[in-house]
TIRO-2110 file (N, C-alpha, C; in Angstrom, 1 decimal):
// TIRO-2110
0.8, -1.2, 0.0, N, 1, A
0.0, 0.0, 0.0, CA, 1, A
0.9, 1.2, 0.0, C, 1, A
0.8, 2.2, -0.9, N, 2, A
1.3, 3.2, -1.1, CA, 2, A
0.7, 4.5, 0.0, C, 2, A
1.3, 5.2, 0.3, N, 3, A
1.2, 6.6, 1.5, CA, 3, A
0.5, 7.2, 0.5, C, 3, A
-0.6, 8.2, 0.5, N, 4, A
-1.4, 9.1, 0.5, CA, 4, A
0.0, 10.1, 0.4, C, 4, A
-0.7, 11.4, -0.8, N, 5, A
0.1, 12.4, -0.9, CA, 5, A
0.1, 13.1, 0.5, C, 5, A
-0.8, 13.7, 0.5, N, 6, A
-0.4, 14.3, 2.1, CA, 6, A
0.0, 13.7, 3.5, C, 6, A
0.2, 12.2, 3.3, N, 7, A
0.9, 11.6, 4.5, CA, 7, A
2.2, 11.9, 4.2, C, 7, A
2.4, 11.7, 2.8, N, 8, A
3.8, 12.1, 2.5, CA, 8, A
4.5, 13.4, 2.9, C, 8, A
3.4, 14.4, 2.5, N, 9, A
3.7, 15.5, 3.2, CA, 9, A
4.3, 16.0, 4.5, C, 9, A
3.0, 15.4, 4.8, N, 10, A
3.1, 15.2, 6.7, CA, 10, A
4.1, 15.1, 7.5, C, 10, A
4.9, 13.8, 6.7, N, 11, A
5.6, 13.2, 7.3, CA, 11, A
7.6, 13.7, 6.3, C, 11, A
7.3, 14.4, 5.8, N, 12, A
8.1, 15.8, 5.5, CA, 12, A
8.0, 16.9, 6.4, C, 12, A
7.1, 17.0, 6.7, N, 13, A
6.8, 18.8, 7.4, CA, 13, A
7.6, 17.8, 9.0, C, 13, A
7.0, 16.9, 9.6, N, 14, A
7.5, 16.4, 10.8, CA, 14, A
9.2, 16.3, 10.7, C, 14, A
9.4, 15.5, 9.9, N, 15, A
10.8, 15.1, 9.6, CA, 15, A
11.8, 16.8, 9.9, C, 15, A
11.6, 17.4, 9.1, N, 16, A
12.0, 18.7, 9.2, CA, 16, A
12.1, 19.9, 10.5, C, 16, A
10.8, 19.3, 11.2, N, 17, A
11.1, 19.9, 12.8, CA, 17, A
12.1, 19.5, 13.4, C, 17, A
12.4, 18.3, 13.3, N, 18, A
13.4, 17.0, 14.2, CA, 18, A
14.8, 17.9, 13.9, C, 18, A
15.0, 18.6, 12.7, N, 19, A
16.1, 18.9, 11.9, CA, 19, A
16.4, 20.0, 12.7, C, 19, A
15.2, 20.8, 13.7, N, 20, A
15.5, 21.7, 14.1, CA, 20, A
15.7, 22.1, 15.8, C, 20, A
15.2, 20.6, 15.9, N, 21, A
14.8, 20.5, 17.6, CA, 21, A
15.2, 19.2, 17.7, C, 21, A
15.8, 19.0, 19.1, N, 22, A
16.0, 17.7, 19.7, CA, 22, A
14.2, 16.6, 20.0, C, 22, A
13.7, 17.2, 21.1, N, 23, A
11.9, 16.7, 20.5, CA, 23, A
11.2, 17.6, 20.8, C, 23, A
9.8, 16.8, 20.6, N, 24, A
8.7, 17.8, 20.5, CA, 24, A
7.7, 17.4, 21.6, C, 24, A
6.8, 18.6, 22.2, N, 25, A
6.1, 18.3, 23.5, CA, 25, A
4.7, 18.8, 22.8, C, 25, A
3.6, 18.2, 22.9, N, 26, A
2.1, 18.5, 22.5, CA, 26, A
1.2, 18.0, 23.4, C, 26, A
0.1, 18.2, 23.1, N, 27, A
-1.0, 17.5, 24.3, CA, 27, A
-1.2, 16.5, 23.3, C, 27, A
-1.7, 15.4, 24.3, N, 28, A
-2.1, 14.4, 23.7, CA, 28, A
-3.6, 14.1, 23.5, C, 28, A
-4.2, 15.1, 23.7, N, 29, A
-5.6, 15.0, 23.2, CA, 29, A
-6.0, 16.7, 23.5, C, 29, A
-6.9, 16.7, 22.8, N, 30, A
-7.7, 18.6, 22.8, CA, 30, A
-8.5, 18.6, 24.1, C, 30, A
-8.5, 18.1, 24.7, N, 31, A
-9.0, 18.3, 26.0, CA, 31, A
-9.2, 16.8, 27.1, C, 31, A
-9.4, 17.2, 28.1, N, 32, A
-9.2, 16.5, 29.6, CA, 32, A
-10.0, 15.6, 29.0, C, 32, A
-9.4, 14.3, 29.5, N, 33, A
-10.2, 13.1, 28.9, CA, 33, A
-11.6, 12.5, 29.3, C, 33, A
-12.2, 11.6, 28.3, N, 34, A
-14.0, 11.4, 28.2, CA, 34, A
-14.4, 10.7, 29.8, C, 34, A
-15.7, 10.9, 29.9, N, 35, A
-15.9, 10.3, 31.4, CA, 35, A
-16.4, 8.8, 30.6, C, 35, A
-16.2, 7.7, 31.5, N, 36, A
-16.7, 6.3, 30.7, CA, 36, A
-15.0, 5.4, 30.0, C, 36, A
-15.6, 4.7, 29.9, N, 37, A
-15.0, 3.8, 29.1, CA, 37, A
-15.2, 3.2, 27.8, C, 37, A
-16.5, 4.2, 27.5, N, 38, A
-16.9, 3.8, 25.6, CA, 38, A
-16.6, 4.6, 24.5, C, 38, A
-15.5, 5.3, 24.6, N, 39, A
-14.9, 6.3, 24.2, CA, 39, A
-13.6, 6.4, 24.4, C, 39, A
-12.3, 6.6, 24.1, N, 40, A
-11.4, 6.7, 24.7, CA, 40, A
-10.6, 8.3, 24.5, C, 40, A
-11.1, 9.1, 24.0, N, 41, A
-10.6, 10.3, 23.5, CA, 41, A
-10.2, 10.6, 22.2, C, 41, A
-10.3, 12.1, 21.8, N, 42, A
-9.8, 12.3, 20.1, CA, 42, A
-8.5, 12.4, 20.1, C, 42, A
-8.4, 11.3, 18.8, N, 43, A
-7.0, 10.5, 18.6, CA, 43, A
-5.7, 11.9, 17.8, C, 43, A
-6.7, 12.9, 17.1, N, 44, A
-6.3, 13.6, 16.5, CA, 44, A
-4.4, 14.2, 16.7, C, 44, A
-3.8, 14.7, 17.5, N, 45, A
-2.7, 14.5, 17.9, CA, 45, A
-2.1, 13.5, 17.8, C, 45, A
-2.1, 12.4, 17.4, N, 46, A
-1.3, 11.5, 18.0, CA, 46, A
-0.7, 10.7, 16.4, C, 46, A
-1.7, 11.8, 15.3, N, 47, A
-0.7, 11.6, 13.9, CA, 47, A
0.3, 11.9, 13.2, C, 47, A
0.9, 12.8, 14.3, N, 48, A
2.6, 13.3, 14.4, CA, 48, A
3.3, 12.1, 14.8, C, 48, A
2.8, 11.4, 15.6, N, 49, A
3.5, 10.1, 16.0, CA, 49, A
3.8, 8.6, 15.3, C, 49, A
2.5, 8.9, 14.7, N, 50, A
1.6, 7.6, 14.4, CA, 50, A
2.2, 7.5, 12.3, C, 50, A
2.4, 8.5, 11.4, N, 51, A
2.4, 8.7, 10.4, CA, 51, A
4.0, 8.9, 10.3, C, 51, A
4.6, 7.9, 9.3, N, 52, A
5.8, 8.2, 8.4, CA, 52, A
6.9, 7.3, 9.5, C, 52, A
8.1, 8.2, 9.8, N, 53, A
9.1, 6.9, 10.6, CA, 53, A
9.0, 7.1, 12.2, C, 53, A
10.0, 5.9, 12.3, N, 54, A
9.6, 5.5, 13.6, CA, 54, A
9.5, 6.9, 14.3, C, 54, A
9.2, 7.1, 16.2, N, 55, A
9.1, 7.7, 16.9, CA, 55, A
9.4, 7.6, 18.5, C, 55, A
9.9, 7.8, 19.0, N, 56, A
9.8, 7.9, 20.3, CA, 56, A
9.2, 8.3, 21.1, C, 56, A
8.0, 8.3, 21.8, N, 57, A
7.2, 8.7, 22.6, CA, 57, A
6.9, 8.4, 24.1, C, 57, A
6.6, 9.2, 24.4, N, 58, A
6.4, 8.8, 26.4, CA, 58, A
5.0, 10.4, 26.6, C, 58, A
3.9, 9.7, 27.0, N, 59, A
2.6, 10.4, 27.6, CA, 59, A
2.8, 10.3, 28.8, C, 59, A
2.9, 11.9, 29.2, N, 60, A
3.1, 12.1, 30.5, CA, 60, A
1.5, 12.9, 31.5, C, 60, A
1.4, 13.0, 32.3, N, 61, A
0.9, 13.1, 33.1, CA, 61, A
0.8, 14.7, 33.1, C, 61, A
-0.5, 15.7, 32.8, N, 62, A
-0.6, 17.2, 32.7, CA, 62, A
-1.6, 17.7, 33.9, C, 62, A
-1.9, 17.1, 34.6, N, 63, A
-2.7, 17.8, 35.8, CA, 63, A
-4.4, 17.6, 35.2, C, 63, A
-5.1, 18.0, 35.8, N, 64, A
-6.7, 17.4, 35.5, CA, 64, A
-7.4, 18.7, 35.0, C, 64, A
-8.8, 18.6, 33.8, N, 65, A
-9.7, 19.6, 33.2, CA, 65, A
-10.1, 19.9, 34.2, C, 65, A
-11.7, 20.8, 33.9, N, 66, A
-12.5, 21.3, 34.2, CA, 66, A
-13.3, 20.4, 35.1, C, 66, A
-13.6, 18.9, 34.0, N, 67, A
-14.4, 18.1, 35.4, CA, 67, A
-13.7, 17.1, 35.9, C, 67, A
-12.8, 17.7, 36.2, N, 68, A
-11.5, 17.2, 37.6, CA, 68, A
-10.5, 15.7, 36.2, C, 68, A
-10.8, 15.2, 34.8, N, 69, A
-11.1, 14.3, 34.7, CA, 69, A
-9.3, 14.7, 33.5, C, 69, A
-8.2, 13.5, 33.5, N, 70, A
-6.7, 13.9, 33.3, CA, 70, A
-6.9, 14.2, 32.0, C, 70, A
-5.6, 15.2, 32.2, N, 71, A
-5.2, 16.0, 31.0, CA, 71, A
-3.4, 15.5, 30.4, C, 71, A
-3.2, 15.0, 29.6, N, 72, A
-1.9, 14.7, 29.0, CA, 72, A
-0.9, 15.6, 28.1, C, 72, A
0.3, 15.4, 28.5, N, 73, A
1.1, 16.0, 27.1, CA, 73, A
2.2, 14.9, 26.4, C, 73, A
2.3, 14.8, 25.4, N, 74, A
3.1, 14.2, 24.8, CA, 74, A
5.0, 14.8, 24.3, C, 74, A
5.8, 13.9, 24.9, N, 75, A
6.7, 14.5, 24.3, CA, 75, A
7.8, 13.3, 23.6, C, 75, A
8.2, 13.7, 22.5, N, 76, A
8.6, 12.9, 21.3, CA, 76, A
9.7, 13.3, 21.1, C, 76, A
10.6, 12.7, 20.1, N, 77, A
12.0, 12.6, 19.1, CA, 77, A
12.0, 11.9, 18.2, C, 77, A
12.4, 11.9, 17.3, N, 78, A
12.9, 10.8, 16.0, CA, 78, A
13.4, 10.1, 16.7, C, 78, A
13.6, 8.5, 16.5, N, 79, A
14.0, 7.4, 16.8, CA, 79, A
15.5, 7.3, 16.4, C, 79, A
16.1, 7.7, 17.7, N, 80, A
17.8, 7.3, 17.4, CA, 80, A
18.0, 5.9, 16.5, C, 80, A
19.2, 5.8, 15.6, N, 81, A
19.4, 4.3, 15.2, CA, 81, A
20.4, 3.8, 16.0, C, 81, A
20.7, 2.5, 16.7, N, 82, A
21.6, 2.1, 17.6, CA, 82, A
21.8, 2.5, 18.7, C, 82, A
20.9, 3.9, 19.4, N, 83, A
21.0, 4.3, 20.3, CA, 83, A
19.9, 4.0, 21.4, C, 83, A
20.2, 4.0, 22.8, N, 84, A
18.8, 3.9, 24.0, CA, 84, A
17.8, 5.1, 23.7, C, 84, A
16.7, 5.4, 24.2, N, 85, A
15.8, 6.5, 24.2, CA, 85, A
16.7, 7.0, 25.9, C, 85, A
17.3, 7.3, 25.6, N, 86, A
17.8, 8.2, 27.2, CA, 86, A
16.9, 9.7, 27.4, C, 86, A
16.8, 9.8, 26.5, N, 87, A
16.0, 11.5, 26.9, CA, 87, A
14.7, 10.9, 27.6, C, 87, A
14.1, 10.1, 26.9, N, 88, A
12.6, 9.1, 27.2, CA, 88, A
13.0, 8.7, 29.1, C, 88, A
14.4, 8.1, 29.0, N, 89, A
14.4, 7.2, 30.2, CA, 89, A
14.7, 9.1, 31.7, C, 89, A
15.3, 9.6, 30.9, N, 90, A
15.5, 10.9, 32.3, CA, 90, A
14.1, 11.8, 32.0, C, 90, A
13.4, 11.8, 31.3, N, 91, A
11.7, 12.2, 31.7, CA, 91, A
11.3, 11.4, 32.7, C, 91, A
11.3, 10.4, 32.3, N, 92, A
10.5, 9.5, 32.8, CA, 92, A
10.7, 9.5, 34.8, C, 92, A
12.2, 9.5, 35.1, N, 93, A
13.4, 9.0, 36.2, CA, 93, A
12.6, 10.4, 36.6, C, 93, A
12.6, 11.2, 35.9, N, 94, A
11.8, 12.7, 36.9, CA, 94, A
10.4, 13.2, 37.2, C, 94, A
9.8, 12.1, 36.3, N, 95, A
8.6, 12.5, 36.9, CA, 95, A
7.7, 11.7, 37.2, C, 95, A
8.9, 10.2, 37.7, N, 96, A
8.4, 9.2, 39.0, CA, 96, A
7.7, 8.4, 37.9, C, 96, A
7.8, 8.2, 37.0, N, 97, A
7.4, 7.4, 35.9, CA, 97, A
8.1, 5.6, 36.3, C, 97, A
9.2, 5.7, 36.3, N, 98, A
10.1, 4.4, 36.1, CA, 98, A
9.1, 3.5, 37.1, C, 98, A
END
């Protein structure tokens, strides 16, 4: 299956950030997450991650909305080749993740 022009795109415009920054931090969803379990939240963000080459990601923990209910941010890098996710592993070591 061939990529869609504008995944191609997409996944040029991403590529090109990396060129300019070590990673990138986003929310991981447009607002504090759904009440229930039959829903899991809009996925929308998470096609910087999800589209073109590998990634490295770690969803961290952003404090809670409006109806008390969690709020996430995402922070990412291009996928070292031969190397550990060390930036992943000292987020993580700091904010009691491990």
């Amino acid at each position: 299956m061939r990529p869609s022009a504008k995944s191609v795109a997409f996944r040029t415009h991403v590529d090109s950030l990396f060129d300019k920054v070590d990673a990138l931090l986003c929310p991981s969803a447009p607002g504090e997450a759904p009440a229930g379990v039959e829903y899991t939240g809009d996925p929308r963000f998470n096609s910087i991650w999800t589209l073109g080459r590998p990634r490295l990601v770690v969803t961290l923990p952003a404090g809670t909305g409006a109806k008390g209910l969690p709020l996430g941010i995402q922070l990412g890098r291009a996928a070292p080749r031969g190397r550990p996710a060390a930036l992943h592993r000292r987020v993580g070591s700091r904010a009691h993740l491990d």
